[in-house]
Backbone bond lengths (Angstrom), bond angles and torsions (degrees), N, CA, C in turn:
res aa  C-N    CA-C-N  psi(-1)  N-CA   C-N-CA  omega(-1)  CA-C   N-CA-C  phi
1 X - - - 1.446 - - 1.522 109.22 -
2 X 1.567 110.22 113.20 1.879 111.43 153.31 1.371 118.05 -62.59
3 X 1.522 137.29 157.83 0.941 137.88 138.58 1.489 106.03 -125.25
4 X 1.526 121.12 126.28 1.297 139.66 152.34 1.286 138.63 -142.20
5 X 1.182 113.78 -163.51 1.946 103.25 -167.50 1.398 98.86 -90.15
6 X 1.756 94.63 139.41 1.176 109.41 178.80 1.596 114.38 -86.84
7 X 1.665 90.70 154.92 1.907 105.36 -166.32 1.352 108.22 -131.03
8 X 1.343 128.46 148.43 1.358 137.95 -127.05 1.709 96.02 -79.43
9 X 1.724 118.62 -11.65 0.992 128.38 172.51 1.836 139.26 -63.29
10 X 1.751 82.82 -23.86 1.761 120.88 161.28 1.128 104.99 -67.17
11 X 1.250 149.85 -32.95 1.310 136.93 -129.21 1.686 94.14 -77.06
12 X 1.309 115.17 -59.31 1.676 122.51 168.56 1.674 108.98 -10.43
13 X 1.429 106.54 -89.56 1.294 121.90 177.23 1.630 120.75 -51.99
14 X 1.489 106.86 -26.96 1.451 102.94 167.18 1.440 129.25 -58.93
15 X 2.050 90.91 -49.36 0.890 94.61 -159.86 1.562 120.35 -87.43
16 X 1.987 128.86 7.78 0.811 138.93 131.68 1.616 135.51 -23.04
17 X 1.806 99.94 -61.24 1.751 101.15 161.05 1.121 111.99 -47.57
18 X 1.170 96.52 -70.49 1.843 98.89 -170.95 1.575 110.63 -27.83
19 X 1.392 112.55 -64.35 1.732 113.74 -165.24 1.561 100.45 -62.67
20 X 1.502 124.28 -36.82 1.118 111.24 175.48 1.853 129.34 -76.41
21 X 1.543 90.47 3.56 1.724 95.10 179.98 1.048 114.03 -85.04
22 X 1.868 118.68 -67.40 1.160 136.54 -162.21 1.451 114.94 -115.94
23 X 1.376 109.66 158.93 1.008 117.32 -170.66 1.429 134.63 -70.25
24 X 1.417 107.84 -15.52 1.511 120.41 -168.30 1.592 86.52 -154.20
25 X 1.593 116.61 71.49 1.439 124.25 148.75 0.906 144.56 -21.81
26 X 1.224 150.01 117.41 1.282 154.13 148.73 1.616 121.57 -16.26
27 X 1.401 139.79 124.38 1.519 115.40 -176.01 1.275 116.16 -85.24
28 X 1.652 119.99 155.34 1.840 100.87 174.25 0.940 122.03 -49.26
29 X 1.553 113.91 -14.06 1.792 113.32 -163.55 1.923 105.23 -78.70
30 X 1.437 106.81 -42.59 1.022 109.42 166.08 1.396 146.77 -91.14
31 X 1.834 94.60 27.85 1.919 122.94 141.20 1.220 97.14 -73.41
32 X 1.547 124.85 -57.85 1.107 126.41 -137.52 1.892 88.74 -83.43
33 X 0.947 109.24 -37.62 1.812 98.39 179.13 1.488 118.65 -59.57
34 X 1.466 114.21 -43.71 1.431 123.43 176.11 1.463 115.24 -70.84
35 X 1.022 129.02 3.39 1.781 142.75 175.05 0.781 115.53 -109.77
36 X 1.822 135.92 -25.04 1.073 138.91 170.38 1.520 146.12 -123.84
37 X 1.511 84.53 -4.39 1.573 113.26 175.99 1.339 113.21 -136.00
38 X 0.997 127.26 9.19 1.861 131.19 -179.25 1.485 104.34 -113.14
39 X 1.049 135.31 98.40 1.532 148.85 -157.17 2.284 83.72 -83.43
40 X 1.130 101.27 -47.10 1.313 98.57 -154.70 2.367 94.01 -83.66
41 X 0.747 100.96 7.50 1.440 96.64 174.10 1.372 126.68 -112.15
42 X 1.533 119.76 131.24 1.369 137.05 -162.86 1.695 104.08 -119.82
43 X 1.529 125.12 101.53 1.499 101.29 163.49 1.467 126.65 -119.09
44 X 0.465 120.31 123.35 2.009 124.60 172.34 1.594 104.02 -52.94
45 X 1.618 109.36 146.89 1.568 108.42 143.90 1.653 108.83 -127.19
46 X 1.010 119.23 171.14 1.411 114.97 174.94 1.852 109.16 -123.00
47 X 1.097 107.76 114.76 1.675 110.31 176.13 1.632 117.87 -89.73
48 X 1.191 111.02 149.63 1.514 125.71 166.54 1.592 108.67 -63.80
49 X 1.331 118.51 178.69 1.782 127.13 172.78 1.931 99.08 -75.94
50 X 1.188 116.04 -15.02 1.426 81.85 155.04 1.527 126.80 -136.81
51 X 1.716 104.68 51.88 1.182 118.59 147.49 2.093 106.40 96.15
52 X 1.492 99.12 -17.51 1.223 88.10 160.16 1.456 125.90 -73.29
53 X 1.223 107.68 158.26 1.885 135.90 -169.70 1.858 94.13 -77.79
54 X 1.252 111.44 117.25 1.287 147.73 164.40 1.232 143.08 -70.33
55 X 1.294 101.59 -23.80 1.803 124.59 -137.24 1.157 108.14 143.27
56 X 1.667 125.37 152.33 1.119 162.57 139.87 1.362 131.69 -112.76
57 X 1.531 116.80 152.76 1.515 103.04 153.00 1.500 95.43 -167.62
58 X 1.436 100.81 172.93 1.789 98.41 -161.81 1.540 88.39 -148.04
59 X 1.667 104.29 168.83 1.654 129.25 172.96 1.097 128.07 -156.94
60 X 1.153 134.58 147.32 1.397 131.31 167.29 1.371 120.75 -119.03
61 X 1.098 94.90 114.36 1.356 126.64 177.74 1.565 136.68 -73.55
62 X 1.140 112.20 82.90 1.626 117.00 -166.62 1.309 127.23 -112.01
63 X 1.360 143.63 111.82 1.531 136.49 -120.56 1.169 121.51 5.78
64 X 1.457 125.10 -83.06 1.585 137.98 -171.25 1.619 103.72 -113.14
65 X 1.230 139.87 37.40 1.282 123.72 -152.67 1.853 90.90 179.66
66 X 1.802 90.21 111.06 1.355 98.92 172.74 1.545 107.17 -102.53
67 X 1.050 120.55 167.24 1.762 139.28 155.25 1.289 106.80 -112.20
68 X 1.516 111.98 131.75 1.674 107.46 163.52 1.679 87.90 -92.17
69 X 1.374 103.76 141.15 1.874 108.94 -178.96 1.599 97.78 -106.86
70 X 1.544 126.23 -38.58 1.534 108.33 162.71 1.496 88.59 170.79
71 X 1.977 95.53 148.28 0.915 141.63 -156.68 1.772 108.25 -122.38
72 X 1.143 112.95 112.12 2.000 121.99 159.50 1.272 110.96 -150.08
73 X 1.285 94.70 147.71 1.448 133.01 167.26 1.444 110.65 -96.27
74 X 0.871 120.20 136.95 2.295 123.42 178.96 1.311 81.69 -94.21
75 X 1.574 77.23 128.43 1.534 95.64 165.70 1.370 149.53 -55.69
76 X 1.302 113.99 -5.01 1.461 103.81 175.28 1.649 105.36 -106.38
77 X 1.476 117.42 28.12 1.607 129.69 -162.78 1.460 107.69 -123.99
78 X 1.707 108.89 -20.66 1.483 114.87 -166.80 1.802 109.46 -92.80
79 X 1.845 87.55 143.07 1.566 82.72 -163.25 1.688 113.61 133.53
80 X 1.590 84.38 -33.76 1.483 97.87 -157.45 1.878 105.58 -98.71
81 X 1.442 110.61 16.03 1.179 107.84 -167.23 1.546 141.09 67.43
82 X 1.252 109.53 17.98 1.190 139.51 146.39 1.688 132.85 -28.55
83 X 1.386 92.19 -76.75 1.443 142.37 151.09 1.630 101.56 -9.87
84 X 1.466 94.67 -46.47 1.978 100.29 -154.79 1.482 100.22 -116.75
85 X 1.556 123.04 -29.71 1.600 127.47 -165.15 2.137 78.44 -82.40
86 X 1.101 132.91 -50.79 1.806 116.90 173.71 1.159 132.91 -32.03
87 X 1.771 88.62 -44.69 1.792 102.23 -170.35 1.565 105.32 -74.62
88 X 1.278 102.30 -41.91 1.156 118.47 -173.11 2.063 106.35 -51.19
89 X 0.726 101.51 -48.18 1.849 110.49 -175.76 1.591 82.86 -100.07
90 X 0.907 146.66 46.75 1.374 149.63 154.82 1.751 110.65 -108.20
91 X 1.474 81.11 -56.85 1.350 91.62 165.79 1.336 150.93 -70.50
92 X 1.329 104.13 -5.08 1.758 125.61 -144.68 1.932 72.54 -120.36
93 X 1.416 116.81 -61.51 1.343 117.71 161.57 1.603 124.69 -10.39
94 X 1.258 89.47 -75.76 1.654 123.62 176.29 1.945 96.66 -28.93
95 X 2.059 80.83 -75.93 0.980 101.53 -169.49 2.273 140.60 -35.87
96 X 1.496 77.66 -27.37 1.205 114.70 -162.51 1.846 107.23 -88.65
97 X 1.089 116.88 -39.68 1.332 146.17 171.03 1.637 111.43 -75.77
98 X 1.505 99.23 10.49 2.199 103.82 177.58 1.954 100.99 69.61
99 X 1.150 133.57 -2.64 1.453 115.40 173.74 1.614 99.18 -56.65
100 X 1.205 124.88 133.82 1.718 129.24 150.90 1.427 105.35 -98.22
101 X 1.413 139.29 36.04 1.153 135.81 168.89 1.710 109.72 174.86
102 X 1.358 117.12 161.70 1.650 130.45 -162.34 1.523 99.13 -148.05
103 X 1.443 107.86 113.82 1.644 115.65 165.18 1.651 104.89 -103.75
104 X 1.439 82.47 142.09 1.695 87.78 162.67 2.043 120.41 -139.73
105 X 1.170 121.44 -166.63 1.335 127.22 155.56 1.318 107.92 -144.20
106 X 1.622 95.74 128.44 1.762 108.41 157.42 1.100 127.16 -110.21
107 X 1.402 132.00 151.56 1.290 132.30 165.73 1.484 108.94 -38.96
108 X 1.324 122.47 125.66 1.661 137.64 -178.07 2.018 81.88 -58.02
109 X 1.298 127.73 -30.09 1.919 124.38 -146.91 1.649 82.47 -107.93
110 X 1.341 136.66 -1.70 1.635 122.81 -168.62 1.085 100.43 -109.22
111 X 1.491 135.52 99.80 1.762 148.66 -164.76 1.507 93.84 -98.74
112 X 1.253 136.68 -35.81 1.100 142.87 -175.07 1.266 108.80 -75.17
113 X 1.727 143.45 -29.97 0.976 120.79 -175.02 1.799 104.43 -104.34
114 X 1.563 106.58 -19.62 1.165 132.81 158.44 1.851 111.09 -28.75
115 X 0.815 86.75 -53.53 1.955 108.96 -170.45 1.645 95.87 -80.04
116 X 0.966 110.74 -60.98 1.757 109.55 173.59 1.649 103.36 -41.30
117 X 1.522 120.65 -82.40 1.287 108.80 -172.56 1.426 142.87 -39.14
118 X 1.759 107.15 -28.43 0.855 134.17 -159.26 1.687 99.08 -83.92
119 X 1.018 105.59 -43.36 1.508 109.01 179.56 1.130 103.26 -80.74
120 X 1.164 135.73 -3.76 1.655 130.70 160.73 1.064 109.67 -85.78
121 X 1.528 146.93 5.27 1.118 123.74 -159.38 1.235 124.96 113.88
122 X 1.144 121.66 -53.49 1.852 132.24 -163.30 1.939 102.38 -68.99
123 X 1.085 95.81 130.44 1.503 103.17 174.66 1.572 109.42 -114.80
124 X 1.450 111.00 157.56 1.318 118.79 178.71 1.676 122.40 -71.61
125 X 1.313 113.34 92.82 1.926 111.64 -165.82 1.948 106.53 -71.90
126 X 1.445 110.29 -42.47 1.262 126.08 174.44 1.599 118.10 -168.07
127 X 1.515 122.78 -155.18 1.331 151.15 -149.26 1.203 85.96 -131.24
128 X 1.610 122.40 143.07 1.191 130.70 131.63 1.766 108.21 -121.00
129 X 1.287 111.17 100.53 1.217 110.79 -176.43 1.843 120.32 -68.80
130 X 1.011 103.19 141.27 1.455 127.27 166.61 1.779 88.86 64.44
131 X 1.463 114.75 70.66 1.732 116.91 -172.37 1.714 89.96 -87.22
132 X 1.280 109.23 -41.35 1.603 119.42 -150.79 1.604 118.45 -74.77
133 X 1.234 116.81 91.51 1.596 122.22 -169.78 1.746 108.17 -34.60
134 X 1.482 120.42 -53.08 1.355 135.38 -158.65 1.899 97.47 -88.92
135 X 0.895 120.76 6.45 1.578 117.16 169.45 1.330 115.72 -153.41
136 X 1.296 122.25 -29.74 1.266 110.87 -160.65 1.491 117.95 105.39
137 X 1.504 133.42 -39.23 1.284 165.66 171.05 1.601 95.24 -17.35
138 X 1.177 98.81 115.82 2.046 111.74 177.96 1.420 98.77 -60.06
139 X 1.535 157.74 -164.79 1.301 173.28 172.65 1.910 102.74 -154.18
140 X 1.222 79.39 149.03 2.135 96.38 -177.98 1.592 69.36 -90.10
141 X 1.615 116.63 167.83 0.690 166.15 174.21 2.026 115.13 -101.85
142 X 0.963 124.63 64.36 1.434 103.95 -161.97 1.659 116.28 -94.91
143 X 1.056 139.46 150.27 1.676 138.40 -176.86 1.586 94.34 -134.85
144 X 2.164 114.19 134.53 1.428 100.93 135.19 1.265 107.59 -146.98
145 X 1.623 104.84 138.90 1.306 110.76 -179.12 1.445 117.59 -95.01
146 X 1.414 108.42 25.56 1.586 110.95 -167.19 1.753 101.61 -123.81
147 X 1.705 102.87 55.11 1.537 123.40 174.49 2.002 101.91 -70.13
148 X 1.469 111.37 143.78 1.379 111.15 172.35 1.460 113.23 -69.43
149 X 1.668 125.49 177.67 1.283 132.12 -150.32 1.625 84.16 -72.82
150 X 1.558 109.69 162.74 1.715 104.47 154.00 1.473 103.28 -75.82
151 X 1.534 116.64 151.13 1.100 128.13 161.30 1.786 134.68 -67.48
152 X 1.126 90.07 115.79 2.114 76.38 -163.55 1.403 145.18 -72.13
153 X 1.623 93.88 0.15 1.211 105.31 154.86 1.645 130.51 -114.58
154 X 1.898 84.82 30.21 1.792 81.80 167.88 1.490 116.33 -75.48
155 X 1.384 89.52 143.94 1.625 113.28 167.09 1.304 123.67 -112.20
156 X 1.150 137.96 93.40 1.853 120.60 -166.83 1.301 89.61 -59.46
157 X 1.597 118.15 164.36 1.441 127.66 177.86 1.777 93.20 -99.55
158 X 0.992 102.21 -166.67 1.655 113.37 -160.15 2.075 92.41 -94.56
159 X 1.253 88.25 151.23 1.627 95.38 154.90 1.708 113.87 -13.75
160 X 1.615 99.93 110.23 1.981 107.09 170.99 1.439 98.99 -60.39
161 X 1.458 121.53 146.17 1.076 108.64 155.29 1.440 119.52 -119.17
């Protein structure tokens, strides 16, 4: 498995997970807006050995202070630790880019991704009740400020294209 930054050329294959994750999807258009017009957004995909898209996940990054904006695994891939090797260079990402901290929201009903974060680090800050357009469904609130060192010879590469 690769993981690297995703380019407006992913958006297809991204935007497949996505429709197959959640319930109220993201549109391709708004891959294609956050890749090319969102100065403050960074996303990863992760490919298989032959180069198909796996996974994604994205953030926005604003001085010291990331957002994960959303996270999938394709389904017939999850399970397999995926899930955690993203976050993981999500974070190091983050990390690398001056964030000293990563917020997110989970489904209050998703124990599975719940358990992922948690073992990374992320603790429960609060509730945002009734976050979830398609249910109603409250969201945890999650924060962690315990991102790895930046790396010192990162270089971001130039504009994905």
């Amino acid at each position: 498995m690769k993981i690297r930054r995703m380019t407006v050329s992913d958006v297809s294959q991204v935007h497949a997970i996505e429709a197959d994750t959640f319930a109220i999807p993201w549109s391709r258009q708004s891959f294609v807006e956050e890749m090319e017009r969102n100065a403050c957004a960074r996303y990863l995909v992760a490919e298989d050995e032959r180069g198909d898209i796996i996974a994604y996940g994205g953030a926005w990054i604003i001085l010291d202070e990331g957002h994960v904006t959303n996270v999938a695994v394709a389904r017939t891939h999850r399970g397999k630790g995926i899930g955690r090797a993203l976050m993981l260079a999500l974070m190091q990402y983050a990390a690398n880019l001056g964030a000293a901290y990563l917020t997110l929201e989970v489904r209050r009903s998703n124990a599975v991704a719940q358990r992922l974060y948690r073992s990374l680090g992320f603790v429960e800050l609060g509730v945002r009740k009734h976050y979830y357009e398609d249910n109603g469904e409250d969201a945890l609130l999650l924060v962690c400020d315990r991102l790895p060192p930046a790396e010192e010879d990162f270089a971001e590469e130039t504009e994905p294209t």
